[in-house]
PyMOL Python script that loads the backbone (N, CA, C, O; Angstrom):
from pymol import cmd

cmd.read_pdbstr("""\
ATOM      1  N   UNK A   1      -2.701 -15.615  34.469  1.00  0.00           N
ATOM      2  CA  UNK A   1      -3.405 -14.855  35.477  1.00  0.00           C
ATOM      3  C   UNK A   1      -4.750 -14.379  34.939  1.00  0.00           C
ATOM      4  O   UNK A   1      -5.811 -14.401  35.563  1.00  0.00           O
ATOM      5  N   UNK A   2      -4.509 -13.836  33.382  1.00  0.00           N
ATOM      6  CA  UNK A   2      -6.037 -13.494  32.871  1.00  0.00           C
ATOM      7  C   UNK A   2      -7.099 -14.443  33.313  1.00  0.00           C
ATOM      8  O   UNK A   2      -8.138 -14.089  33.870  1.00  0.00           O
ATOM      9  N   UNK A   3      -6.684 -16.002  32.951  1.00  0.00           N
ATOM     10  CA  UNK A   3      -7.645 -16.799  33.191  1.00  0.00           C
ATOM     11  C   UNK A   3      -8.190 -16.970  34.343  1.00  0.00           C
ATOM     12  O   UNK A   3      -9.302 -17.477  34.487  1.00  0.00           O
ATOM     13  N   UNK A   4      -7.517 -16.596  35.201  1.00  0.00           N
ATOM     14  CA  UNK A   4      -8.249 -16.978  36.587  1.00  0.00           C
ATOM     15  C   UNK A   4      -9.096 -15.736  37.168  1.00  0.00           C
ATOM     16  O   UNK A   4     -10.070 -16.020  37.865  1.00  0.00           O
ATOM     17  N   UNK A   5      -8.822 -14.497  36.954  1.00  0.00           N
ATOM     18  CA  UNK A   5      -9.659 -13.819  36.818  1.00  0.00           C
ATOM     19  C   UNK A   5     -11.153 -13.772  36.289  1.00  0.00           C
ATOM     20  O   UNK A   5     -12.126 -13.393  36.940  1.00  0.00           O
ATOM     21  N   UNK A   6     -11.144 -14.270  34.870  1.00  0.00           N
ATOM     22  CA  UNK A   6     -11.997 -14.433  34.111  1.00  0.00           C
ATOM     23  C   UNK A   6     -13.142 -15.906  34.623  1.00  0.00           C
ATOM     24  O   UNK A   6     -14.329 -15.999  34.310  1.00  0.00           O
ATOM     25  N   UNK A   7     -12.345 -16.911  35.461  1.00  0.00           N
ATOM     26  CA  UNK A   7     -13.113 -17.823  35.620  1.00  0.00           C
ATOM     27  C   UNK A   7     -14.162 -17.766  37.257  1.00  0.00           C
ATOM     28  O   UNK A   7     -15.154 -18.395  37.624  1.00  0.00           O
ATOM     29  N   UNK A   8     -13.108 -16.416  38.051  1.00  0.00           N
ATOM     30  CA  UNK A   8     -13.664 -15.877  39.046  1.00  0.00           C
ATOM     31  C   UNK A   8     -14.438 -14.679  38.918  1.00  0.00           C
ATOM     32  O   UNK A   8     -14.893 -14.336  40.010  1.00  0.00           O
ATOM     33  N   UNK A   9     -14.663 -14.130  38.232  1.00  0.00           N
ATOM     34  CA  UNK A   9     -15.887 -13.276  37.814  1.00  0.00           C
ATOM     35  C   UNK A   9     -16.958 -14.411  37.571  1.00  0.00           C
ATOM     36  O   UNK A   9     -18.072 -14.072  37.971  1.00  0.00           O
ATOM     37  N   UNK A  10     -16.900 -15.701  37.004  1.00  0.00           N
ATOM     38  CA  UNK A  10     -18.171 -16.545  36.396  1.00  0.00           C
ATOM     39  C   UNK A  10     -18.447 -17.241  37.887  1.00  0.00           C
ATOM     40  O   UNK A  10     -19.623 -17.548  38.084  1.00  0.00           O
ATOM     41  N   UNK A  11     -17.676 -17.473  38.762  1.00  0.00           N
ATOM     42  CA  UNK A  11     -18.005 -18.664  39.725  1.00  0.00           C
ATOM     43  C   UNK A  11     -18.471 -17.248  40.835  1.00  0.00           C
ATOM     44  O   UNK A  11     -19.039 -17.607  41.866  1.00  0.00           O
ATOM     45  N   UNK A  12     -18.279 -15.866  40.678  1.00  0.00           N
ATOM     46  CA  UNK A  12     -18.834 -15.004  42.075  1.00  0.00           C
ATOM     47  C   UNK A  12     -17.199 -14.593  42.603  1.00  0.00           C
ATOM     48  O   UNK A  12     -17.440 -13.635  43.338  1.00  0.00           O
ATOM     49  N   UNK A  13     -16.255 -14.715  42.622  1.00  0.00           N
ATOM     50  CA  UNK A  13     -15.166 -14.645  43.462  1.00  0.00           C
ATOM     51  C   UNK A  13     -13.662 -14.097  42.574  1.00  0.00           C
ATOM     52  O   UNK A  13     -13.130 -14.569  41.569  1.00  0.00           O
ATOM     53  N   UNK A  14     -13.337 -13.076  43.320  1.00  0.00           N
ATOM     54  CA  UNK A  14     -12.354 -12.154  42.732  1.00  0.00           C
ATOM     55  C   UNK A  14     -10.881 -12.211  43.519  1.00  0.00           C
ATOM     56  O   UNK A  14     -10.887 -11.670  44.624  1.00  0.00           O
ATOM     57  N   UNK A  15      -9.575 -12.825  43.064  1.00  0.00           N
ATOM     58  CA  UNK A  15      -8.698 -13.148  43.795  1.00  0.00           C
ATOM     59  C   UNK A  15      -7.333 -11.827  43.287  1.00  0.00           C
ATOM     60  O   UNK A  15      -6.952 -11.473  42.171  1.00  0.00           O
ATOM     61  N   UNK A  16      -6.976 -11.460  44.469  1.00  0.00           N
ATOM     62  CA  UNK A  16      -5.960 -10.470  44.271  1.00  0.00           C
ATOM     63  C   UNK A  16      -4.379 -10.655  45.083  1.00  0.00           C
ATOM     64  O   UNK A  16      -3.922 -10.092  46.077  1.00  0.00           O
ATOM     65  N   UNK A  17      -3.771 -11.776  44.105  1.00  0.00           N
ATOM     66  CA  UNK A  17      -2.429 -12.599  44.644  1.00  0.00           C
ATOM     67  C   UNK A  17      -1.488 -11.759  45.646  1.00  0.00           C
ATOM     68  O   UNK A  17      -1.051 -12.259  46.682  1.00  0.00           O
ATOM     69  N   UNK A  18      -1.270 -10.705  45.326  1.00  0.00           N
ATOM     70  CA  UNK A  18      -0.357  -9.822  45.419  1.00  0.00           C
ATOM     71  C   UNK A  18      -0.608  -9.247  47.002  1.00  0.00           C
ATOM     72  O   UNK A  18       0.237  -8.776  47.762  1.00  0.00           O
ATOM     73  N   UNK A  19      -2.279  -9.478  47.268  1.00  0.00           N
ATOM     74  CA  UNK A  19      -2.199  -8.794  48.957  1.00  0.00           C
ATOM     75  C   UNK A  19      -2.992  -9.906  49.555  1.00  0.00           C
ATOM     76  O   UNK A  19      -3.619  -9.672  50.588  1.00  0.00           O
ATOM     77  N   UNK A  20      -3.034 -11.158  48.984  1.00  0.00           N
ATOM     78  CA  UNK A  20      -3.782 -12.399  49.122  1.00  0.00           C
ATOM     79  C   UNK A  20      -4.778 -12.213  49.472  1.00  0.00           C
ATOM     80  O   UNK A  20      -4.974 -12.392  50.674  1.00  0.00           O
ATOM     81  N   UNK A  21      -5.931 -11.756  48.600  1.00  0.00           N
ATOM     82  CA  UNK A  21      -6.985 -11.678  49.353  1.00  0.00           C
ATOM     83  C   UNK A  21      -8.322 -12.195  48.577  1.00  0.00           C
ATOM     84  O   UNK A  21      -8.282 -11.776  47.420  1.00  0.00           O
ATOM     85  N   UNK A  22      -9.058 -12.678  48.735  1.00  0.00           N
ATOM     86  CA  UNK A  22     -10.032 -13.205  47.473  1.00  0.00           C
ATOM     87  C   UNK A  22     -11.729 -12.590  48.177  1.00  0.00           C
ATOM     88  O   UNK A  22     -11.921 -12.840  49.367  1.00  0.00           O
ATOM     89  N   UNK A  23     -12.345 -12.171  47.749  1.00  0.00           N
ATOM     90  CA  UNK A  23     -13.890 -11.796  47.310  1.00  0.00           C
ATOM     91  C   UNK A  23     -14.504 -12.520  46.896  1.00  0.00           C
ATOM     92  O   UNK A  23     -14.241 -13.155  45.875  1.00  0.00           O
ATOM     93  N   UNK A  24     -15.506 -12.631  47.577  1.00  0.00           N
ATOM     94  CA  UNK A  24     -16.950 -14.034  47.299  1.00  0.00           C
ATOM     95  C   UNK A  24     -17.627 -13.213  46.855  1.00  0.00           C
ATOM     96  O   UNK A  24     -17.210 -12.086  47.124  1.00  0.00           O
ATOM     97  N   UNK A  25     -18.699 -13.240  46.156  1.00  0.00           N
ATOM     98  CA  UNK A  25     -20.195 -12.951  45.501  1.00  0.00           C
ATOM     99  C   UNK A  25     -20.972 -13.440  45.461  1.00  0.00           C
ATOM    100  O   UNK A  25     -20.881 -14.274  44.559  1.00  0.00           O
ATOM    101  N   UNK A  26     -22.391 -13.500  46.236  1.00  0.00           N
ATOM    102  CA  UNK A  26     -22.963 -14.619  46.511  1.00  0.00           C
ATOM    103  C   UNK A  26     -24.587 -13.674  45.861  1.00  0.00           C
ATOM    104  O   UNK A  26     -24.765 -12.590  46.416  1.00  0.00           O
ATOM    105  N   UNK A  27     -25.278 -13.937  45.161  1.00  0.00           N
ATOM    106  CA  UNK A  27     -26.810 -13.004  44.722  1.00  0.00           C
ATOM    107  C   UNK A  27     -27.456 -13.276  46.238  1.00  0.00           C
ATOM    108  O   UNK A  27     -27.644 -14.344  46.821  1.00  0.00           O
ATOM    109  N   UNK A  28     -27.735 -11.854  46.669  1.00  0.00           N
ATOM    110  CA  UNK A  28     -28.539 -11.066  47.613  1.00  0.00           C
ATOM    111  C   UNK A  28     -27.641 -11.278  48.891  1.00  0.00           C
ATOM    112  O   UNK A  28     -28.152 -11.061  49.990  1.00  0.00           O
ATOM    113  N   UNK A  29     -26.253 -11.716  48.799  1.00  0.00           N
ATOM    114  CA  UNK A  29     -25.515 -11.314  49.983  1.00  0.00           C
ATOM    115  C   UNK A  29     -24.755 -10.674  49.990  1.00  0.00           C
ATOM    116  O   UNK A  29     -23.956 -10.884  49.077  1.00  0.00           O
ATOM    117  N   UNK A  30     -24.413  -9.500  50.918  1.00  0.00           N
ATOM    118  CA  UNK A  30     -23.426  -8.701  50.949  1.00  0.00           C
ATOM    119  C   UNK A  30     -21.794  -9.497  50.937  1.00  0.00           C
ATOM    120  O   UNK A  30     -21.439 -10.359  51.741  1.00  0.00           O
ATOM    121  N   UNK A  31     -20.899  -8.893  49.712  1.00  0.00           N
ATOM    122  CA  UNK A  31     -19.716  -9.493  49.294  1.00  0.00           C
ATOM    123  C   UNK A  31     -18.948  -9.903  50.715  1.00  0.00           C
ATOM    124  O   UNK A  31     -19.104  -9.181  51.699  1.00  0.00           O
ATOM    125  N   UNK A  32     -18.366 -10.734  50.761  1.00  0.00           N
ATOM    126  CA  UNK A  32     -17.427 -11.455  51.770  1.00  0.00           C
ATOM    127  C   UNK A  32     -15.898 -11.465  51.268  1.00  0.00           C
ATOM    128  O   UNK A  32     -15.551 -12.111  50.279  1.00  0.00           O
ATOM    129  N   UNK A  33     -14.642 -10.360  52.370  1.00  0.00           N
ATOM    130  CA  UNK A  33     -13.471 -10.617  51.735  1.00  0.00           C
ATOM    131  C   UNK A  33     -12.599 -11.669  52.720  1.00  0.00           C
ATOM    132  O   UNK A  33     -12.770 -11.559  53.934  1.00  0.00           O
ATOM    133  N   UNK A  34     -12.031 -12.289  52.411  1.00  0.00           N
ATOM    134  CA  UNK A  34     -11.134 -13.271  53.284  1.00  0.00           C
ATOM    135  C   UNK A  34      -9.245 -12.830  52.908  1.00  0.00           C
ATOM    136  O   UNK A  34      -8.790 -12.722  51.769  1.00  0.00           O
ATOM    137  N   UNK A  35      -8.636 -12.691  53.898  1.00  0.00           N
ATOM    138  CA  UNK A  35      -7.547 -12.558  54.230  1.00  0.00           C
ATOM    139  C   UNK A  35      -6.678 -13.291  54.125  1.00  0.00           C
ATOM    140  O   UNK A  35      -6.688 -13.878  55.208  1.00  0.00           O
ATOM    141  N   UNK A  36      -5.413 -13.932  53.196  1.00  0.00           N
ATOM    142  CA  UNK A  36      -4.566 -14.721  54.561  1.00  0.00           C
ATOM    143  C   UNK A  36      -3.581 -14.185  54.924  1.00  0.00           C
ATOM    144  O   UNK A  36      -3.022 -13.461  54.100  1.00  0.00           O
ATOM    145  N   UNK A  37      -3.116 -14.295  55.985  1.00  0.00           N
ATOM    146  CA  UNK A  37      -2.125 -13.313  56.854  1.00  0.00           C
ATOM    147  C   UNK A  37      -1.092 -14.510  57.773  1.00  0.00           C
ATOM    148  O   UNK A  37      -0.218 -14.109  58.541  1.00  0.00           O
TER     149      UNK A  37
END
""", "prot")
cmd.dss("prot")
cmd.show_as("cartoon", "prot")
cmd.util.cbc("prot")
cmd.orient("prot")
């Protein structure tokens, strides 16, 4: 799990398994969260 963390901080995007939800980071755009439900 460390690793994928670590490789989503480098690519912009932060994934949180547990409430499925992942965070984009894009320079000069406001962060984008996506859901799946």
């Amino acid at each position: 799990m460390h690793e994928y963390v670590e490789n989503g901080l480098r690519l912009g995007v932060l994934l949180h398994p547990a409430k499925r939800q992942v965070w984009v980071y894009r320079p000069d755009v406001d962060p984008e969260k996506f859901v799946d439900q």
